[in-house]
C-alpha positions as CSV (number, residue, x, y, z in Angstrom):
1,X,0.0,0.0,0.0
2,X,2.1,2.5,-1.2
3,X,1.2,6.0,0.5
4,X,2.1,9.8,-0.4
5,X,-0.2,11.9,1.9
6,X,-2.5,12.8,-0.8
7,X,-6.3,13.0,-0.8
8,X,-6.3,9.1,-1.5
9,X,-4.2,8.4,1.2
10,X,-6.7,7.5,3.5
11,X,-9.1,5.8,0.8
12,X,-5.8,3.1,0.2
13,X,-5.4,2.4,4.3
14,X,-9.5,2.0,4.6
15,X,-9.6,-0.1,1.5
16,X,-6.3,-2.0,3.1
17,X,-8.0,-2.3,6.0
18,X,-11.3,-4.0,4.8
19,X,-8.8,-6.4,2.4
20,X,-6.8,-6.8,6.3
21,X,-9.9,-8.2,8.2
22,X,-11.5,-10.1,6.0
23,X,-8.4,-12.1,4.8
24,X,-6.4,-11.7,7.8
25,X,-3.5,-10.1,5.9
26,X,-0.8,-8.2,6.7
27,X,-0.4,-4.7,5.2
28,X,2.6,-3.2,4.2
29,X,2.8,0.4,3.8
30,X,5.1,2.2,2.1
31,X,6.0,5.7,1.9
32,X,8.9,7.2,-0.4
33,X,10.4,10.2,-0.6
34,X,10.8,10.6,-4.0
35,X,14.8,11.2,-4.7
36,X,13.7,13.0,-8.3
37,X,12.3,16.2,-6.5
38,X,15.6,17.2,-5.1
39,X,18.3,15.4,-7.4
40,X,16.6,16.6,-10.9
41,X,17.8,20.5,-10.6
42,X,21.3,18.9,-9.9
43,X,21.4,16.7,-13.1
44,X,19.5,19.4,-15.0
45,X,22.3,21.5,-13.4
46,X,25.8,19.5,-14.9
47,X,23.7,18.0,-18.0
48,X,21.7,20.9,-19.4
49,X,22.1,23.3,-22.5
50,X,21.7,26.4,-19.2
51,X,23.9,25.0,-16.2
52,X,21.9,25.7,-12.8
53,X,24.1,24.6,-9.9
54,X,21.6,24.6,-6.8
55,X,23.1,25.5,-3.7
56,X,24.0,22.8,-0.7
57,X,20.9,24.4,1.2
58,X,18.4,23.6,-1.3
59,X,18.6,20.1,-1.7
60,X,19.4,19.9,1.9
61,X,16.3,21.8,2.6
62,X,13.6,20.3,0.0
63,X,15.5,16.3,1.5
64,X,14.2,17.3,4.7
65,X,10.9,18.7,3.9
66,X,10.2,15.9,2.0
67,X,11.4,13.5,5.3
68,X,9.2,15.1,7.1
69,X,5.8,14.9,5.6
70,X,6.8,11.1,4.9
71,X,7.6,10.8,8.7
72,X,4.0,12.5,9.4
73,X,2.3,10.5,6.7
74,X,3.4,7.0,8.2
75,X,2.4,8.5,12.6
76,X,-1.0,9.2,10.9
77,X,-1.5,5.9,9.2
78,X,-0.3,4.1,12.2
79,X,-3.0,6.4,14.0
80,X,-5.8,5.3,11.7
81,X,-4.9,1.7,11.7
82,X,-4.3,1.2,15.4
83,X,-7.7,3.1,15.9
84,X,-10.1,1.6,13.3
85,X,-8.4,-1.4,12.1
86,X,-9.9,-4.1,14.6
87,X,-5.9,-5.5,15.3
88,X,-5.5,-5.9,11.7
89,X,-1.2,-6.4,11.4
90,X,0.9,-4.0,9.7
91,X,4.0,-3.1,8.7
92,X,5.4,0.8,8.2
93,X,8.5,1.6,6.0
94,X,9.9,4.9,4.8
95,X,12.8,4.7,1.9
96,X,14.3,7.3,-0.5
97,X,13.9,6.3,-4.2
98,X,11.9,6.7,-6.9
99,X,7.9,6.2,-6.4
100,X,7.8,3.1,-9.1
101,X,10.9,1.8,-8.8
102,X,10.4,1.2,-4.9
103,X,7.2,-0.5,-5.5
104,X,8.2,-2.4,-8.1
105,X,11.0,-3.7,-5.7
106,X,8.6,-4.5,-3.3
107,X,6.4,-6.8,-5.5
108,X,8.0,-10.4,-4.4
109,X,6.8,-9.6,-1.1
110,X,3.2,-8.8,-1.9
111,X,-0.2,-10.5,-3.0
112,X,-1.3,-7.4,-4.2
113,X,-0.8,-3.8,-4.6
114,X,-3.4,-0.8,-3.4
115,X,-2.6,2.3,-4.9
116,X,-4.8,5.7,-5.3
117,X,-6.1,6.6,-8.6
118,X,-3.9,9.6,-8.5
119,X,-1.2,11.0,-6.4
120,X,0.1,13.8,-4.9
121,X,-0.4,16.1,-7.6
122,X,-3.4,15.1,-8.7
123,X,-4.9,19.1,-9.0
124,X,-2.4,19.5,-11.2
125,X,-2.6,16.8,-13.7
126,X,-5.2,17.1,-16.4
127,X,-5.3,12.9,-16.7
128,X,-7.7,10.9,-14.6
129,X,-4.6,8.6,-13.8
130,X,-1.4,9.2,-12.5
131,X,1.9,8.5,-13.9
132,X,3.0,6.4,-10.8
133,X,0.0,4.2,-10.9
134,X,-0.2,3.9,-14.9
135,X,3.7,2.9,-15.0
136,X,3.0,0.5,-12.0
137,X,0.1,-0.9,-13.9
138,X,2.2,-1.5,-17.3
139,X,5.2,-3.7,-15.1
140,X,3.6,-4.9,-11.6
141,X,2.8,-9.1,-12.2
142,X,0.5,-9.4,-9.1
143,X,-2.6,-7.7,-8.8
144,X,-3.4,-4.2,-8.4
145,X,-6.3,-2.6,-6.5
146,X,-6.6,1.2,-8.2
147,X,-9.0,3.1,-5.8
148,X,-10.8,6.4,-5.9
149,X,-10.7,9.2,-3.2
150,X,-13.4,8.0,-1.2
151,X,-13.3,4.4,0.1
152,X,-17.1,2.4,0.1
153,X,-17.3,-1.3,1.2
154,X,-16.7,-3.8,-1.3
155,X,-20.4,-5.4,-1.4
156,X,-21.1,-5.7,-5.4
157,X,-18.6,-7.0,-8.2
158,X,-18.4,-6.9,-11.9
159,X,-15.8,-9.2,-13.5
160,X,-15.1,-8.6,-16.8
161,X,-14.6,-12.7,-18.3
162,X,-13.4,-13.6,-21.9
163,X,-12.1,-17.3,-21.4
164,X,-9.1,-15.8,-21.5
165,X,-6.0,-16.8,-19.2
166,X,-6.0,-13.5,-17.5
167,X,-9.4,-13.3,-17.0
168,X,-9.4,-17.0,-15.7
169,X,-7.1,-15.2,-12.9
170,X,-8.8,-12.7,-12.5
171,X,-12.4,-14.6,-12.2
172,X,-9.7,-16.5,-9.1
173,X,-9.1,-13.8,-7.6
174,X,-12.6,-12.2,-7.6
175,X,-14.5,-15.5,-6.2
176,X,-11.7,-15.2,-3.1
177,X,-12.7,-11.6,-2.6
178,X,-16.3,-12.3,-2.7
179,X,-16.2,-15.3,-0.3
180,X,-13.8,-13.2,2.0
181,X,-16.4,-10.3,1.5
182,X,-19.8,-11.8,1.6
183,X,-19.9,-10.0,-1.5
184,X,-22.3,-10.5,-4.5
185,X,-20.5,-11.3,-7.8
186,X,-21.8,-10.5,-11.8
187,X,-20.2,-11.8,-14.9
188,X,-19.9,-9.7,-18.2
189,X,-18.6,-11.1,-21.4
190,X,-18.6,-9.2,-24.5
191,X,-18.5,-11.3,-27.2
192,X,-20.4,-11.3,-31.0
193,X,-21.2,-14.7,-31.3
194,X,-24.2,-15.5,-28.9
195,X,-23.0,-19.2,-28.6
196,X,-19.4,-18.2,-28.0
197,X,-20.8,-15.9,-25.1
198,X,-22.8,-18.4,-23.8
199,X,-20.2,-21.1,-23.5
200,X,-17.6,-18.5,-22.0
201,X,-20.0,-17.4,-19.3
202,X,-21.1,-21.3,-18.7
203,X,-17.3,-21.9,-18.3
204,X,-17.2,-19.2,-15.4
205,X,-20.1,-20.5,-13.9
206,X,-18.9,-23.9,-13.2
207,X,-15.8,-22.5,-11.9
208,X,-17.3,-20.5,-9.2
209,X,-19.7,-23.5,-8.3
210,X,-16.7,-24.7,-6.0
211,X,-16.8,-21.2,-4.4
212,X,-20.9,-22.1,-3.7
213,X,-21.0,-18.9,-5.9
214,X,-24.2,-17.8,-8.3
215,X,-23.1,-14.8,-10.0
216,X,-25.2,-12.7,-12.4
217,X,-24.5,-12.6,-15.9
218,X,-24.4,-10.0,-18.6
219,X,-23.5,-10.5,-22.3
220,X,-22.9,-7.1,-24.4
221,X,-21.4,-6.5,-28.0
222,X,-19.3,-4.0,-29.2
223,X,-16.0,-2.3,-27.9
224,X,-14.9,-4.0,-24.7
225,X,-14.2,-1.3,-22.6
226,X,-17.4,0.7,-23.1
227,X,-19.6,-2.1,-22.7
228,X,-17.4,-2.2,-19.2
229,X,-17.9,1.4,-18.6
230,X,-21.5,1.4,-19.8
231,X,-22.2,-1.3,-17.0
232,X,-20.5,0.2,-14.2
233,X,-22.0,3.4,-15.2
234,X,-25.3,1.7,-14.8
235,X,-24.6,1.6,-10.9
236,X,-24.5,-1.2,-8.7
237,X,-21.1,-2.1,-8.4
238,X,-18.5,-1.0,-5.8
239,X,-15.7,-2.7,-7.7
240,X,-14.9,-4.1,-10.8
241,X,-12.3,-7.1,-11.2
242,X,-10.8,-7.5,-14.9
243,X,-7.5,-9.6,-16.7
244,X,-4.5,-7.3,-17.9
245,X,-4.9,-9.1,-21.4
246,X,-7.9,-10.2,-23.7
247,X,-7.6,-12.7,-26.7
248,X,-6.3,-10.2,-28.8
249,X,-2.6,-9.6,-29.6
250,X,-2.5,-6.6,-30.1
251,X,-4.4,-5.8,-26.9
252,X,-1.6,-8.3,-25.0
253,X,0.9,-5.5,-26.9
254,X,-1.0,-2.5,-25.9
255,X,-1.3,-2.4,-22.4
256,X,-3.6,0.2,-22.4
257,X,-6.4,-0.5,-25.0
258,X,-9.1,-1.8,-22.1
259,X,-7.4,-2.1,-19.3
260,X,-5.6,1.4,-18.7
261,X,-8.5,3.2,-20.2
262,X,-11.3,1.6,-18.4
263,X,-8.6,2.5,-14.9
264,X,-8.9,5.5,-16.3
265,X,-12.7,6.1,-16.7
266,X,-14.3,3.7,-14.2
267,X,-16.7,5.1,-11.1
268,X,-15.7,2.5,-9.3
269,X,-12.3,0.9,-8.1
270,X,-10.5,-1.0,-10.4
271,X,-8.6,-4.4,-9.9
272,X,-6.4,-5.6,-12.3
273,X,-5.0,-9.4,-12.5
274,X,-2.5,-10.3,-14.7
């Protein structure tokens, strides 16, 4: 659960915290003080077509800003846990690096990864995603949870299911979180050929008959991730559960085609299962 003291912040722990209880999982939260903010004016400074040589205090000044709000970010989340997490275990850490590049380090040591659907400087960006969490979402192989700002129990779930590999994952992955969850669980294929659509979503139902699961089912035509949007839109859901890659090669190329946009445009939190 990687954490910046944003506006998301707390939406990641609550969400954490939910995922904690009902699983009995340990969270590991993670705070970094991004290196970049006070290393770029000195590379900019030796490497650029204007040299700009900051001086000692400036770098020594922005390094411990930026320790500091980390250091306040990790007392409150250990306030908020301790308080409202019902003894659910955790781990703190604090490192200097790069945002990505310490997550990304962290991933052999981790189910899955939480993350806000935008950082830190979210009033500033003019995309519904941040770069952290879009360059996570192109390299992390275990499941990432992308939430929004305000955290809502996870009671209702749309899994997007193609027969593909990834989905097959991700339909895993889902039917654990429902169980855990007591949460209800609907199927949507997209698919053009009726009897294709109906053997893919028969295949899913068997699956979850182990799970003493009996999901809803929708079949749609058209462009994948607007018949994903279009449902979610349709209210109902509180999350929606969906494979990194579809049948199509170019789509297994493309990170970015469904998956990235429909992170991008859902209402709802998004988990993504490689």
């Amino acid at each position: 659960m990687p954490v910046d003291g944003s506006a998301y912040t707390e939406s990641v722990l609550r969400h954490g915290m939910e995922l904690g209880r009902a699983l009995g999982a340990l969270l590991r939260v993670l705070t970094v003080v991004d290196v970049r903010t006070y290393e770029w004016v000195a590379a900019f400074g030796s490497d650029g077509f204007v040299p700009v040589m900051p001086s000692p205090s400036y770098r020594e000044e922005t390094e411990r800003v930026l320790n500091e709000k980390a250091d306040q970010t990790l007392e409150r989340t250990r306030e908020l846990i301790e308080k409202e997490g019902a003894g659910v275990r955790f781990s703190l850490e604090k490192v200097a690096d790069s945002p990505v590049d310490a997550i990304m380090a962290r991933e052999n040591t981790v189910d899955m990864v939480i993350m806000g659907q935008r950082g830190e400087y979210a009033r500033w960006e003019s995309r519904l995603l941040g770069a952290t969490v879009e360059s996570v979402s192109r390299q992390l192989e275990k499941p990432l949870l992308v939430v929004h700002q305000h955290h809502r129990p996870l009671k209702s779930m749309l899994v997007a299911y193609d027969g593909s590999k990834a989905s097959n994952r991700a339909l895993q992955l889902a039917a654990e979180l429902a169980v855990a969850l007591n949460a209800s669980l609907e199927l949507l294929t997209v698919q053009r050929d009726k009897e294709w659509a109906d053997r893919v979503l028969t295949e899913a139902i068997q699956y979850l008959e182990a799970y003493e699961l009996k999901p809803g089912i929708r079949w749609a035509t058209g462009d994948p991730e607007d018949a994903i949007l279009s449902a979610l839109e349709e209210g109902g859901f509180d999350v929606t559960v969906l494979g990194g890659h579809g049948h199509s090669r170019l789509r297994e190329a493309i990170l970015g085609s469904t998956t990235v946009h429909v992170m991008r445009r859902a209402p709802v939190p998004v988990c993504l299962v490689r």
